[in-house]
N, C-alpha and C positions, 0 to 999 in steps of 0.2 A: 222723459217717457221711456218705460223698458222695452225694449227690443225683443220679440221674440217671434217665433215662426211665423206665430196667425198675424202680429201687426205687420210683420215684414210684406206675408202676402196680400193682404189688406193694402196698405201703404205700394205696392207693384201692382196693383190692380185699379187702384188709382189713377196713378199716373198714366196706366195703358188708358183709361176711361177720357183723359184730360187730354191725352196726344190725338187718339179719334175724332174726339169731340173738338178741336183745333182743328185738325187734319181739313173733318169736311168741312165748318166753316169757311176756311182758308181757299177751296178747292171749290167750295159755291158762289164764292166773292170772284175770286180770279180766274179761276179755271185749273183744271189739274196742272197744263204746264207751266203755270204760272207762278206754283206755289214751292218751293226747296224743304229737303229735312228741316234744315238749319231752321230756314221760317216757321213753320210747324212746329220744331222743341220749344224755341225761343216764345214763339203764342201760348205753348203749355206752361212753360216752365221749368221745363226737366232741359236734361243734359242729351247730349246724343247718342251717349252711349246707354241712357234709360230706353232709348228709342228704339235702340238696334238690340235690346234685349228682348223687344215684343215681337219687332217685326224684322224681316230683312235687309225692304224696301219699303218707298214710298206705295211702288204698285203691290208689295206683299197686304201691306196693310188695306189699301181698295179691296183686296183679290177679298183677304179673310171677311173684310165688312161685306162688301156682295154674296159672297154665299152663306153669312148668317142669315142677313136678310131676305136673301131667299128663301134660306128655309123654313123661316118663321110663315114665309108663304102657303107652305105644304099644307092642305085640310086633311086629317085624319077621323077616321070614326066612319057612322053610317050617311055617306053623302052618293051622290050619283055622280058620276064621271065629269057629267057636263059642270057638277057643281063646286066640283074639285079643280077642274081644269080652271072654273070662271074666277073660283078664288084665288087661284096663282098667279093670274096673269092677270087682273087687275089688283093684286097686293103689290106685283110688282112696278105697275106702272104708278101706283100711290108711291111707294119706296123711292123710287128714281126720281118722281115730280118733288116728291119732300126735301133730298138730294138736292136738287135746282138744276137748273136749267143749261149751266156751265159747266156741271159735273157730269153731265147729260151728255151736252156735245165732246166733251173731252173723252168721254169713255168711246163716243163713236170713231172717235178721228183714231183711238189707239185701235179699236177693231180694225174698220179700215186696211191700219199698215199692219195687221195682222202677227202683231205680237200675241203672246201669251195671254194679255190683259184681256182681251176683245173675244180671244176663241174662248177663254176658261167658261164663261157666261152663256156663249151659244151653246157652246155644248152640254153647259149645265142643263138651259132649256129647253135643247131639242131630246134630251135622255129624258127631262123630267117628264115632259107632255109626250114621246111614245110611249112612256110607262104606260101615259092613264088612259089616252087613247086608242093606243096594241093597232097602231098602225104607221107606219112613216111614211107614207107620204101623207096621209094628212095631217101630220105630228109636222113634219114639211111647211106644207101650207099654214096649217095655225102660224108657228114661228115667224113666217116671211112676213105675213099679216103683223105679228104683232111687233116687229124688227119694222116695216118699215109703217106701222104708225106711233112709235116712235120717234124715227127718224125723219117724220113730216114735224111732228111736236117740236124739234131741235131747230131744223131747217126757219119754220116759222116762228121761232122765239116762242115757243109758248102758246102761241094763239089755236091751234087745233087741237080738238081733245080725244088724247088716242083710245080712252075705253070705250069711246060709244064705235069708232072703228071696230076694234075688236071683240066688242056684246056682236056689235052686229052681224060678221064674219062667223062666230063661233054659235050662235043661234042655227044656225044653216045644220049643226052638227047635233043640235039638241036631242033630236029626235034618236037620231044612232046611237047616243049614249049609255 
């Protein structure tokens, strides 16, 4: 095979797609502390140092996948606030449930101790929803609402389902929108 720029990037584009796709598997099964570089190249098939040409860290690479995902959340175009806010914040509790359940509690336990991992997210959210809102304290409130029926979803394994929490909570708001 000849080698040249577009297979190289092609060929590094890959492998980044194959260490992701490892990564969260790896990290839905066990849980993120659960899971080392090492384990993750070795599930890919790359080296570690293909690893550490994508990302940092194990948390670099969570951080970059949470805020794609996110923003694939953002509704753009002629929507109404309410209906922009709704698609965000249940895209994102789709994104996180798809995730699983262990990558779920794992991301909470790093907010919690309040690293990096945990604030990058909040504060993604609570910027993204004052945007639409053009208010913080109820930019505030949505957030808390939607942070802790999440973290009812975690607590109970699964069993409670946080959009209808959050339809419900953010209907209160429809009207103002």
């Amino acid at each position: 095979m000849k080698y040249n720029n577009e297979t190289r990037t092609k060929v590094s584009a890959e492998k980044k797609e194959k260490i992701i796709e490892c990564a969260l598997r790896l990290i839905e099964e066990r849980g993120y502390d659960n899971v080392s570089v090492s384990e993750i190249t070795k599930a890919a098939g790359v080296s570690k140092g293909a690893f550490y040409i994508h990302f940092n860290s194990k948390e670099d690479l969570i951080i970059k996948q949470i805020n794609l995902f996110f923003d694939d959340g953002k509704l753009d175009g002629d929507f109404t606030v309410y209906e922009k806010l709704k698609h965000f914040l249940i895209k994102s509790v789709e994104r996180i449930k798809k995730n699983g359940l262990k990558m779920c509690q794992s991301w909470f336990a790093h907010a919690v101790q309040g690293n990096f991992y945990g604030k990058s997210k909040l504060s993604y959210d609570l910027k993204h929803v004052n945007e639409l809102v053009k208010d913080e304290n109820v930019a505030s409130e949505i957030i808390s609402v939607y942070y802790g029926a999440l973290n009812l979803w975690c607590f109970t394994d699964g069993e409670l389902e946080p959009e209808k929490t959050i339809l419900n909570y953010i209907e209160k708001f429809k009207e103002e929108m």
